[in-house]
Residue, then its C-alpha position, 0 to 999 in steps of 0.5 A: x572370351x566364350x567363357x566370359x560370355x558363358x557367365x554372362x549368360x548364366x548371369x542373366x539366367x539365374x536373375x530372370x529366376x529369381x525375379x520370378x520366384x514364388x509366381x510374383x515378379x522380384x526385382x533382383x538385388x543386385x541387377x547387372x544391367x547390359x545398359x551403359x553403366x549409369x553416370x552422375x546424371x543418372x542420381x535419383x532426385x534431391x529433396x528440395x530444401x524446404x522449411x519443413x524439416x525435423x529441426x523445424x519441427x522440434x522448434x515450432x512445437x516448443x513455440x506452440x507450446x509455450x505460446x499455448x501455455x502463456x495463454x492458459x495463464x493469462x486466462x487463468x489471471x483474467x478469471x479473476x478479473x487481474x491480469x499477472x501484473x496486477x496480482x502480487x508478486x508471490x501469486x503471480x510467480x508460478x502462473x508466469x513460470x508454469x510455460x518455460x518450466x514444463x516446456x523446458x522439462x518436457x525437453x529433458x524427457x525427450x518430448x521434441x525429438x520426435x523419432x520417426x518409430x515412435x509410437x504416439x502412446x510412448x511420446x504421450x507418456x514422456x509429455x506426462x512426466x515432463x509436465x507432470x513432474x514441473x507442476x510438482x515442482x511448482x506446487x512444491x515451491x508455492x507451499x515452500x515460500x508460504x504461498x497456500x492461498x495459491x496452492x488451488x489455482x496453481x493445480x487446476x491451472x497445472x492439471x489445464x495445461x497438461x491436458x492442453x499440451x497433450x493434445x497439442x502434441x498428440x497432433x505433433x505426432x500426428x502431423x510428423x508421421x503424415x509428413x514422413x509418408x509423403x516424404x517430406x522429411x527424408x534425408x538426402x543420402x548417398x551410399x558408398x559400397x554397392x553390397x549386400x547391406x546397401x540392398x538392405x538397406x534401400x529394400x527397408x528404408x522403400x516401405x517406410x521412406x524415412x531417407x531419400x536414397x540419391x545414389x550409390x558410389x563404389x570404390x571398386x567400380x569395375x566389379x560393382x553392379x549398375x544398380x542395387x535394389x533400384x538405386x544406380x551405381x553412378x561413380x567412385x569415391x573420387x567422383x563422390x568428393x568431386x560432385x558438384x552436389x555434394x552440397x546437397x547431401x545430409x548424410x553419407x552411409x558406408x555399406x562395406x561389409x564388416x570383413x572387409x577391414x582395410x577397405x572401410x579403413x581406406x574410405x573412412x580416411x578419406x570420408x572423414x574430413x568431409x562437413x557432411x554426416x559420415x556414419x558406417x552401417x557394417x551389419x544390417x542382418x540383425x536389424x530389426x524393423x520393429x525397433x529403432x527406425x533406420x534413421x535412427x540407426x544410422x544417426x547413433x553414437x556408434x555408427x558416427x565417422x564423421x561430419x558432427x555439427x561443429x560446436x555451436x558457440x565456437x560457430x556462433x562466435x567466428x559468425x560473429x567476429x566475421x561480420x564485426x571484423x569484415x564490417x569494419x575492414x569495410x568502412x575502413x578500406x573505403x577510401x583505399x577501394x573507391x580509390x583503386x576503383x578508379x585507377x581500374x577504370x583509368x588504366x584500361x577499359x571494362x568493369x571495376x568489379x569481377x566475378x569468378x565461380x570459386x569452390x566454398x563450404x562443402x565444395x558449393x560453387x560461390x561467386x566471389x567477387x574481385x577487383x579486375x587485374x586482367x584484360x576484360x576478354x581474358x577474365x574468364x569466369x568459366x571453363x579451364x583456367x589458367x592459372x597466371x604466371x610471370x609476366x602474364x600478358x593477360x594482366x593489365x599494369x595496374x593489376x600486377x601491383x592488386x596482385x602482388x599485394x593482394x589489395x584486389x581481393x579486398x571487395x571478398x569483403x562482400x562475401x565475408x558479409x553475405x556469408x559465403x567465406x570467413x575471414x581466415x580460411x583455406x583460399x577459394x580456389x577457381x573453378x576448373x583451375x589446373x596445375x599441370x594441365x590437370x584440374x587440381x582435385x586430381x593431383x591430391x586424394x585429401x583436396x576435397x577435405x580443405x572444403x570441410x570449413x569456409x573459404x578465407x580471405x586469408x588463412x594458415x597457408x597464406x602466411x607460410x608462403x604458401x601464397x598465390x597460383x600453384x604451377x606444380x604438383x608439389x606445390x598443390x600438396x604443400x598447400x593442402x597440407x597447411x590447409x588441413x592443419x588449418x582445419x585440425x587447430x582453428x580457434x577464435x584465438x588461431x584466426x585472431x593470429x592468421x589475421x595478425x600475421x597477414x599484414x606483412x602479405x597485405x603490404x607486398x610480397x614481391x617472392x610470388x607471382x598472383 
């Protein structure tokens, strides 16, 4: 005991010292606080999503510029008292290709992705080469196709235009760097591990602001600081999975020092499946502040883990399917709801319709919409819930029937639409649900993962049995291990199956209890 607080003093000792090196007050790396350890509400604010972010950026320069490109064309036609329409096809080609083509080349040198540390005159030249190199091709083609007489036009025009789109991204520049001054394009992050590297870490990224650093998650709690360079050390990795912002977080940055193997190997297994960007970041101590920005460090191909935006085509293509299929289920389930409807009316008092706050993509709380099957004083929408069980008394007579069908999760039809869940899918499960009078979150390390993708009105566990309230632990491992299967092989072509093989569930499955 006299020895711990011995420690203890030395501890403070040696941290007042060192705050006080040089005759200029430091703030100490790792501070142990004698304040109680900070919690979840202790995180640093998040940046507010707005619509000025990098993406935003890189799409609106090549808007200006093509916008600005096209008008240069149209004035240019006009100087000779015809518009592009009017002037023969062979004139009035190179004039009508000069925007897309040196937009798409300035793309292919990399002059919309904007990196936080580069400087204007390195952006400059890869605008010059890009446009340069699409008049070249331009003229080459005109005098290719015998189109002489517009080889003069077709140059000063060129030479116009690259002059009008360096300008325009000299101010680009200009306005990327003002707005990562104020802030305004820093990244939600959190960090796991409080060591060395993230004090780092926080003491780089607080000159140059590129990450907005939130708050630092350790799996090792009871021997982490409070805080690391500023920053509270608010959980552990389970707290982390099960934050209610999780959401909100761009990126999370492993810190865990490169020795230290089976620990990182322990993390990533457990980090990996989450949608959010996951990258490891072992070694910091040969960064170097005047080279590649701490964004981009943390964004290169060899810190990837996880979180990688999904194909965009294979998104874009279940988007689509969900709104066609959902549309039509809609307007064919018509009748069958407008009929249902009234039975709920007939069969006991209160609302048709129930609301309940359910876990969606990235763990976000949606409200998802159901036909009520219980007494009105008994659908809770917050708070524990109890999961329904063999002749519930909670629920009214017409609802054992919705439930055994499912035919009362049919308006989720409306969140398929809104963009809140997917036809096929891990089932949203209730906020605060509890299986064994322990929230389900707790009875399995991977649950939080089965978020990594949308909720489903049906999905792979459904159609395994897996169908309805889990009352034991067993049960809850079970249906998590066919929800991450789900999540390993979804395709189009898996999804089309799911839907297909649900029928049968729709019609009656009197083997479980919803």
């Amino acid at each position: 005991m006299e020895k711990g607080v011995l420690d203890m003093a030395q501890t403070a000792a040696d941290l007042k010292s060192d705050s006080f090196q040089g005759g200029e007050k430091k703030t100490p790396v790792l501070a142990v606080h004698e304040a109680a350890r900070p919690g979840l509400e202790d995180a640093r604010p998040f940046k507010q999503q707005s619509f000025v972010d990098r993406k935003a950026i890189r799409k609106g320069a090549r808007v200006i510029d093509i916008l600005a490109l096209c008008l240069i064309s149209f004035l240019a036609a006009s100087a000779t008292g015809m518009t592009l329409l009017d002037l023969p096809l062979g004139v009035a080609l190179p004039f009508m290709a000069l925007a897309p083509l040196m937009v798409w080349s300035c793309w292919s040198a990399g002059a919309y992705r904007f990196p936080f540390t580069e400087r204007i005159l390195s952006h400059l030249t890869k605008v010059l080469l890009g446009t340069g190199l699409a008049l070249a091709v331009l003229i080459a083609v005109s005098w290719i196709f015998g189109l002489g007489q517009s080889l003069s036009s077709v140059a000063v025009v060129g030479f116009l235009a690259i002059i009008t789109v360096l300008a325009l991204h000299a101010h680009h520049v200009a306005w990327m760097k003002h707005l990562i001054r104020d802030g305004r394009l820093s990244e939600n992050v959190v960090i796991v591990g409080a060591t060395e590297n993230a004090s780092n870490l926080i003491e780089r990224n607080s000159r140059d602001r590129e990450l907005n650093i939130i708050a630092i998650f350790d799996d090792r709690l009871g021997r982490a600081p409070h805080r690391v360079a500023g920053v509270p050390v608010v959980g552990t990795l389970d707290d982390l999975l099960a934050w209610e912002n999780l959401p909100h977080v761009d990126r999370i940055i492993v810190t865990v020092t490169s020795t230290a193997q089976d620990r990182v190997r322990l993390l990533i297994e457990r980090l990996r499946y989450l949608p959010n960007r996951v990258v490891l970041l072992l070694d910091l101590d040969e960064f170097n502040p005047n080279g590649a920005s701490l964004a981009e460090v943390a964004d290169a191909p060899a810190a990837y883990v996880s979180g990688a935006p999904a194909d965009a085509r294979r998104a874009f293509v279940k988007r689509i399917s969900d709104m066609v299929f959902a549309s039509l289920l809609l307007v064919g389930f018509s009748p069958i709801l407008a009929i249902i409807a009234v039975l709920i009316k007939l069969d006991s008092k209160g609302p048709v319709l129930f609301k309940q706050k359910r876990h969606g993509f990235n763990n976000k709380v949606i409200r998802v919409w159901k036909f009520r099957t219980m007494k009105p004083d008994q659908a809770a929408e917050d708070g524990i819930i109890r999961q329904v069980t063999s002749d519930d008394d909670r629920v009214t007579r017409l609802g054992k029937f919705l439930r055994r069908t499912s035919l009362d999760e049919l308006p989720q039809l409306i969140n398929v639409l809104k963009g809140e869940m997917s036809l096929v899918g891990p089932r949203p499960h209730a906020v605060g649900m509890t299986t064994e009078e322990t929230e389900v979150h707790h009875l399995v390390s991977d649950y939080a993962h089965r978020h990594r993708v949308k909720p489903g009105l049906t999905g792979w566990a459904q159609i395994n049995g897996s169908r309805g309230p889990v009352h034991a632990a067993g049960e809850v491992r079970e249906r998590v291990r066919l929800d991450m299967e789900y999540v390993n092989r979804s395709s189009f072509w898996f999804d089309l199956y799911i839907m297909a093989m649900t029928a049968p569930c729709l019609l009656g499955d009197s083997t479980n209890d919803r």
